[in-house]
C-alpha positions in Angstrom: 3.3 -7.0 20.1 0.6 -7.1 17.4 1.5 -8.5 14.0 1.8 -5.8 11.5 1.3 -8.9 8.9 -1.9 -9.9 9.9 -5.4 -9.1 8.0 -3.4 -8.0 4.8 -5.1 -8.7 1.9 -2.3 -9.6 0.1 -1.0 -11.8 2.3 -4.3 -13.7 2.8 -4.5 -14.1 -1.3 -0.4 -15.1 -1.6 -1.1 -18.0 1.1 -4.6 -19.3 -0.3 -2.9 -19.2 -4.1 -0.3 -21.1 -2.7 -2.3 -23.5 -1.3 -4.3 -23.9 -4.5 -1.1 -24.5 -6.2 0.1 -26.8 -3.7 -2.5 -29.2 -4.4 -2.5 -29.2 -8.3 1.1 -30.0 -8.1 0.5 -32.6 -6.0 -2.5 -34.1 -8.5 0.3 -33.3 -11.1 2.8 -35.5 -9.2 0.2 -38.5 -8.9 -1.0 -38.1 -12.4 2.9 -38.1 -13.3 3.4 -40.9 -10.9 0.7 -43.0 -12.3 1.6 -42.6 -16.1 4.7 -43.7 -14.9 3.8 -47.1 -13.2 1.7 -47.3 -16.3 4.7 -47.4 -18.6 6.0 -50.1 -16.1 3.4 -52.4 -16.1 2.1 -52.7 -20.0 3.7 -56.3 -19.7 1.2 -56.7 -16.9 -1.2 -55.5 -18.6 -4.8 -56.7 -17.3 -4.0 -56.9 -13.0 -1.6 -54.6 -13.0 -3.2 -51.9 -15.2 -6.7 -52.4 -13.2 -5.1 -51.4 -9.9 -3.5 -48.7 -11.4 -6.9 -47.1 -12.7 -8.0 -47.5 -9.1 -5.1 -45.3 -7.6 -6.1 -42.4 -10.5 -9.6 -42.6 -9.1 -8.8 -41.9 -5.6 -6.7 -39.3 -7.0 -9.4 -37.3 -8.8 -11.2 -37.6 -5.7 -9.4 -35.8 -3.3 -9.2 -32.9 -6.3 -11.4 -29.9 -6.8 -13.4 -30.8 -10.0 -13.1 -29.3 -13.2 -12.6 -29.9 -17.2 -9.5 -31.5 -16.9 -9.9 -33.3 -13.9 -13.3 -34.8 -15.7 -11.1 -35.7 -18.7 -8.8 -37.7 -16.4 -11.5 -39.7 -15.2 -11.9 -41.1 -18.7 -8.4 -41.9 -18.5 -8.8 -44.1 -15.7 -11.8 -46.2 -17.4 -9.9 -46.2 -20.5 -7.2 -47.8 -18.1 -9.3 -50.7 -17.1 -10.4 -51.7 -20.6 -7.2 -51.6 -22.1 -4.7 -54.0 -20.2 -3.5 -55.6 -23.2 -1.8 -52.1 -24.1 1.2 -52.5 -26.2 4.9 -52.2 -24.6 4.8 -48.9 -27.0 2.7 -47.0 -25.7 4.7 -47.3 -22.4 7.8 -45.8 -24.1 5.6 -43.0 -25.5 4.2 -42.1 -22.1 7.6 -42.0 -20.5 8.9 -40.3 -23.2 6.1 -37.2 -24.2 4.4 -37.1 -20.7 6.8 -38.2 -17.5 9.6 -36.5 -18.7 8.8 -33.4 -19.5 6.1 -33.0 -16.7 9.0 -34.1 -14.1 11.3 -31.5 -15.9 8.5 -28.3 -15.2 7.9 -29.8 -11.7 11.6 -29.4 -11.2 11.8 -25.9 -12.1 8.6 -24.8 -10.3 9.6 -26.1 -7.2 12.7 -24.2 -7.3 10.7 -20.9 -8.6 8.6 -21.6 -5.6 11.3 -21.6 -3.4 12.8 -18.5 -4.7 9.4 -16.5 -4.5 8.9 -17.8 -0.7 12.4 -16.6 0.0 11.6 -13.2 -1.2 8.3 -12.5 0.6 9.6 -14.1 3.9 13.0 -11.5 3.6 10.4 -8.6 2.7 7.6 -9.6 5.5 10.9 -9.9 8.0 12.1 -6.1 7.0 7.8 -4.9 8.0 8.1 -6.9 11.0 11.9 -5.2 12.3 10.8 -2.0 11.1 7.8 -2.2 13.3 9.9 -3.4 16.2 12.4 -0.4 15.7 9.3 2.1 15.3 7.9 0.6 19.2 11.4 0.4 20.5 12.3 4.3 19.0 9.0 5.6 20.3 9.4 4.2 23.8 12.6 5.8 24.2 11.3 8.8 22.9 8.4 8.4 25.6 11.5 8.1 28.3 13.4 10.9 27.3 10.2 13.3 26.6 9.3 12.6 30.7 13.1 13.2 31.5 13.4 16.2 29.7 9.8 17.4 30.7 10.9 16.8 34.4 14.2 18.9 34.3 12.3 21.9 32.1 9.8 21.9 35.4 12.9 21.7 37.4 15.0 24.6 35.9 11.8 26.5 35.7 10.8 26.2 39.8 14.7 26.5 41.0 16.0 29.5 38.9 15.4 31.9 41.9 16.7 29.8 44.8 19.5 28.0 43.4 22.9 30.0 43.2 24.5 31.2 39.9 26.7 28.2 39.3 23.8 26.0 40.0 21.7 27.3 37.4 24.2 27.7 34.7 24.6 23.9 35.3 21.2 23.3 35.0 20.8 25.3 31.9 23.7 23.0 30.7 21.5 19.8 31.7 18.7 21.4 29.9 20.4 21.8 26.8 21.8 18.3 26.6 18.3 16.7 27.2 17.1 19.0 24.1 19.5 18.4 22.0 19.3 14.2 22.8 15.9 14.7 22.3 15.2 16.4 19.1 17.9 13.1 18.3 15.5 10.2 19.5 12.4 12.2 17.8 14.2 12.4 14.3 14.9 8.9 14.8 11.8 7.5 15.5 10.1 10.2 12.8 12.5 8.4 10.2 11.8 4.7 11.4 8.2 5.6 10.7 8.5 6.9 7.5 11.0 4.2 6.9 7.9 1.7 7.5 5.6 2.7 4.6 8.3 2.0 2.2 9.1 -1.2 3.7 5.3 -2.3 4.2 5.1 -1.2 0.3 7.7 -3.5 -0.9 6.3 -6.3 1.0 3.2 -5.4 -0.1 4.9 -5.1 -4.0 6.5 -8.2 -3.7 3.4 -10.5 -2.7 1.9 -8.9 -5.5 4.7 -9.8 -8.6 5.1 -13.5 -6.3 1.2 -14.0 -6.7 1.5 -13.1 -10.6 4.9 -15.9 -10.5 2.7 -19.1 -8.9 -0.3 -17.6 -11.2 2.0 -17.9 -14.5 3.5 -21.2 -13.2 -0.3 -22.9 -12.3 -1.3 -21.7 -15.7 1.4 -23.8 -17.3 0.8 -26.8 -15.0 -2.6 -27.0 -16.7 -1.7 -26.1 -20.4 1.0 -29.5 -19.6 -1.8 -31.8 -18.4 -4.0 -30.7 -21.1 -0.7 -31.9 -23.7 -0.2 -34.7 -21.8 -3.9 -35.7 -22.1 -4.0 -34.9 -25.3 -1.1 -36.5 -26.5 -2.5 -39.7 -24.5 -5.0 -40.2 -26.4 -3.0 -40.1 -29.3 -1.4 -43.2 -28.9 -3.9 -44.7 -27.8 -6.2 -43.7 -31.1 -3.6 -45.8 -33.2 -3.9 -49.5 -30.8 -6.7 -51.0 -33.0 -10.6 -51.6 -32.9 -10.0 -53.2 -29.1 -10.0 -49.8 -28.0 -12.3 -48.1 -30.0 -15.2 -47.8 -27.8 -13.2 -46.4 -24.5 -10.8 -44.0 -27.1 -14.6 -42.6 -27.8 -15.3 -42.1 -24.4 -11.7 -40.1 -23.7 -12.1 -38.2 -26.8 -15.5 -37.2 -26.2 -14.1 -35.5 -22.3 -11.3 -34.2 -24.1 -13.1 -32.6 -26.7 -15.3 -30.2 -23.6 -12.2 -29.5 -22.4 -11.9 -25.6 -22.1 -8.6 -24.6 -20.8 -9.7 -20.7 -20.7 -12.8 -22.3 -18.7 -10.3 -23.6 -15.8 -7.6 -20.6 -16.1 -11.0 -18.2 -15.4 -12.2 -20.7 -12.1 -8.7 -20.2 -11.0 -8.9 -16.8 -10.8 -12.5 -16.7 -9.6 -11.4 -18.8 -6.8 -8.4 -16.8 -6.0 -8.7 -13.5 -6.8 -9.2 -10.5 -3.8 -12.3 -8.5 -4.1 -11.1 -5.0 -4.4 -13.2 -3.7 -1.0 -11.2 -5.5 0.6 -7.3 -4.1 -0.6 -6.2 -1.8 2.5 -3.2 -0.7 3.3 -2.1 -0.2 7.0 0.3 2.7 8.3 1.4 2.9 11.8 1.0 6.2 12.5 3.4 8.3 14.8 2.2 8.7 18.5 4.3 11.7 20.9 3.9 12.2 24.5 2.4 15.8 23.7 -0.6 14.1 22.3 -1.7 13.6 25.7 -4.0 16.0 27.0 -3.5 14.2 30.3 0.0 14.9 30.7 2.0 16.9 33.0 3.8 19.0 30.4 3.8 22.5 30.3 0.7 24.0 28.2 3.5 26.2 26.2 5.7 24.0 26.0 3.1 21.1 24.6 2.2 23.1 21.7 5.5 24.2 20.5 6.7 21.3 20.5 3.4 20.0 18.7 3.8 23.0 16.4 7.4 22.0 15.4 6.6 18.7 14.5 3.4 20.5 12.5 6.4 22.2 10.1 8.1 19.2 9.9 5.0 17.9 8.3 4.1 20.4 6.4 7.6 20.6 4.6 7.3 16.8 4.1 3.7 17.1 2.9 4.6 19.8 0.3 7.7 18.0 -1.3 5.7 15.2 -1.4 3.0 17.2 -3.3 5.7 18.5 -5.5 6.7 14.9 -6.4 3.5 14.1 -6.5 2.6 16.3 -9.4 5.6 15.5 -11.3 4.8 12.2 -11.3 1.4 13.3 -12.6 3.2 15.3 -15.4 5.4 12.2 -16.6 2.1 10.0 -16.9 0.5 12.1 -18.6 3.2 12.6 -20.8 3.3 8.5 -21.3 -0.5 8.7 -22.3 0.0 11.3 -24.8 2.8 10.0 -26.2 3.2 5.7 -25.9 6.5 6.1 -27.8 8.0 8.5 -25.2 8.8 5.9 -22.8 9.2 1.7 -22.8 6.7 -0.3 -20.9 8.9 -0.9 -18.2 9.7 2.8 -17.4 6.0 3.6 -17.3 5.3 0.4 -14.6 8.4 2.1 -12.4 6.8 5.7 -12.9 3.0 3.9 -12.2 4.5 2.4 -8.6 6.1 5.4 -7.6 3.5 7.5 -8.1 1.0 4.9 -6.1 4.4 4.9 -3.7 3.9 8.8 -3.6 -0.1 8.7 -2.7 0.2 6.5 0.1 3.3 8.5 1.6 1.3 11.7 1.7 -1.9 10.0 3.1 0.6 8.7 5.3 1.8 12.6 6.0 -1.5 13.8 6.0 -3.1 11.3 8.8 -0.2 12.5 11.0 -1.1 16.4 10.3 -4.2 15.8 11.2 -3.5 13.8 14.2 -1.6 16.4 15.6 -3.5 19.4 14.3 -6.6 17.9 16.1 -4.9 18.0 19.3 -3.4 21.3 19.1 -7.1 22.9 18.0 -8.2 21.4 21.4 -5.1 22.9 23.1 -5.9 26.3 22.1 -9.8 25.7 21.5 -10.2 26.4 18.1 -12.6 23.8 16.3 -11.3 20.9 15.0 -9.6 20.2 11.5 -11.7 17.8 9.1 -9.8 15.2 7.2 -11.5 12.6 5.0 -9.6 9.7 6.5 -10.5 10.8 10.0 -13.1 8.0 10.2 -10.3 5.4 9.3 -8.1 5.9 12.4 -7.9 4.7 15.6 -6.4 3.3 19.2 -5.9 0.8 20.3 -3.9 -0.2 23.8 -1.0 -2.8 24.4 0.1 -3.9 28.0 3.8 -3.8 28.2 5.2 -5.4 31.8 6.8 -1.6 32.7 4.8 1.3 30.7 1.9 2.4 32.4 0.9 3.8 29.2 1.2 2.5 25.9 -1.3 3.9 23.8 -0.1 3.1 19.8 -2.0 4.8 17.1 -2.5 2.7 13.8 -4.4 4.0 10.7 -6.4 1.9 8.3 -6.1 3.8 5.3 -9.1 2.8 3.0 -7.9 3.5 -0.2 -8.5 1.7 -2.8 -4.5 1.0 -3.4 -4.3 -0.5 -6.6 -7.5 -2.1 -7.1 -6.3 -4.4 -10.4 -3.6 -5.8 -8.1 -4.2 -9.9 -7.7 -7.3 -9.8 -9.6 -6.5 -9.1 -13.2 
């Protein structure tokens, strides 16, 4: 089965941030790790302070360069020139620097945690959603050829079968209707079902993304105090350190914490042509010109599920404009509504759009079929570019033919990048 998680934008930027972030926690936990063995070895100051410049080096080495990380290596020289540090100074470290960088590490890893747990229980509701959408539409498949085979039986048996015979027939006939018209509801729900699902999933990477974001952005603003408050204490030890406080003030000074924020979200930001959202659309047995099915019978039955569309299309129009209405309101008039109620209104409306591109793919869809069932030229739709087919190979369907649009929509360009 393919996996409706693949090739999502989001996803791709959620990981990759994630892995950023993963590796300035870790230089975070060695830098922490080091003050610390710092504090522990001012009575050992000369051997013991020397090696411990080495292990910072190493550790700015396997780290992606920028202002602060060139700051730090000015720490580590000032480390090998100053191994008669005073027993002070180890106190201050442990007590401005290791703690409170230990306590944020704490409560980022558990933010962390929490965010993962949310995205994995969203990504899990696309991926059983998309199971139950393959599942309801091969039973619908199953029950379409049933019911298709018994119309054609009723149909070539009503003059040679006896009354009773027939009447049980009809009976059969109506049964199969009514069970399907059941399993097409259900599997027209499921797939409606999906965009809202694939949406918070899709809602949730994005607010996670903007957690790690706020959290990385505070991981550098506490090694730029700890830095700074460094070289604090190490300003007041005498004319011994003089010339390697220079050198650390003079790194410190070009630091521009704006300057690293911006590379951060250079690095991980999502260009906007590539945000796309994907929709499975839904794919009936009468779509098949190929099929044994009863001309008449095909496009009723492709004209029914047309109304249903159309109903669905036109509330969502309706909702649509409302939604329009209340925004507008909002920009007329800030003090109408509270930030918060104008971000709800914002998603539902983008909620909206992508629900009736959703509706309007599947119009289309059918409506191009049914033109070629009664030769009339085909519908245009601007979206008819963006979907396609595409086969799978199930061990007992001999045909399994799963239509997927790639909507491409800018949906919420500013998501991820601002």
């Amino acid at each position: 089965m393919r996996d409706p998680l693949t090739d999502c934008s989001y996803n791709k930027a959620y990981k990759n941030l994630k892995e950023f972030s993963q590796n300035g926690e870790n230089f975070c936990k060695q830098v922490t790790s080091i003050l610390q063995q710092r504090a522990n070895l001012e009575i050992n100051y000369a051997k013991g302070l020397q090696k411990l410049a080495v292990k910072l080096s190493k550790a700015l080495q396997t780290t992606k360069k920028n202002c602060l990380v060139s700051a730090w290596a000015w720490v580590s020289e000032g480390m090998k020139s100053a191994a008669d540090l005073h027993q002070k100074l180890g106190k201050a470290i442990e007590l401005e620097a290791i703690k409170p960088a230990h306590q944020v590490l704490s409560v980022h890893e558990k933010k962390k945690k929490s965010l993962d747990n949310e995205v994995e229980k969203a990504a899990n509701l696309v991926i059983g959603n998309w199971s139950q959408q393959l599942k309801a539409k091969k039973k619908l498949m199953v029950s379409t050829k049933k019911h298709e085979a018994l119309s054609q039986l009723v149909e070539s048996s009503k003059h040679t079968v006896t009354k009773k015979e027939k009447q049980k027939l009809l009976s059969k006939l109506k049964k199969s209707t009514e069970k399907l018209a059941k399993e097409d509801e259900n599997y027209y729900q499921k797939n409606l079902a999906g965009c809202a699902t694939r949406l918070k999933w899709e809602n949730t990477l994005e607010n996670c993304y903007q957690s790690i974001l706020e959290l990385e952005k505070e991981r550098i603003k506490l090694l730029y105090n700890n830095l700074n408050q460094y070289t604090q204490h190490i300003s007041v030890f005498g004319q011994t350190l003089t010339t390697c406080h220079t050198q650390i003030h003079c790194a410190i000074s070009k630091i521009d914490v704006e300057k690293d924020t911006q590379a951060l979200m250079e690095e991980t930001a999502v260009s906007s042509t590539e945000n796309k959202s994907e929709f499975l659309l839904t794919d009936y047995f009468e779509e098949d010109l190929n099929n044994a099915m009863n001309k008449e019978r095909q496009e009723s039955s492709l004209k029914s599920k047309l109304l249903r569309l159309q109903k669905d299309i036109e509330k969502a129009s309706r909702d649509q404009e409302g939604l329009e209405r209340m925004l507008k309101s909002y920009s007329r008039d800030p003090a109408f509504s509270d930030a918060e109620s104008q971000k709800i209104t914002a998603a539902l409306m983008d909620e909206t759009n992508l629900k009736l591109d959703l509706l309007q793919a599947n119009s289309y869809k059918l409506s191009s079929v049914l033109a070629e069932l009664e030769q009339r030229p085909q519908p245009s739709h601007p979206c008819s570019n963006s979907i396609f087919k595409w086969k799978e190979k199930p061990p007992v369907w001999p045909r399994s033919a799963v239509v997927f649009a790639r909507l491409y929509i800018l949906f919420k360009p500013d998501k991820m990048m601002n």
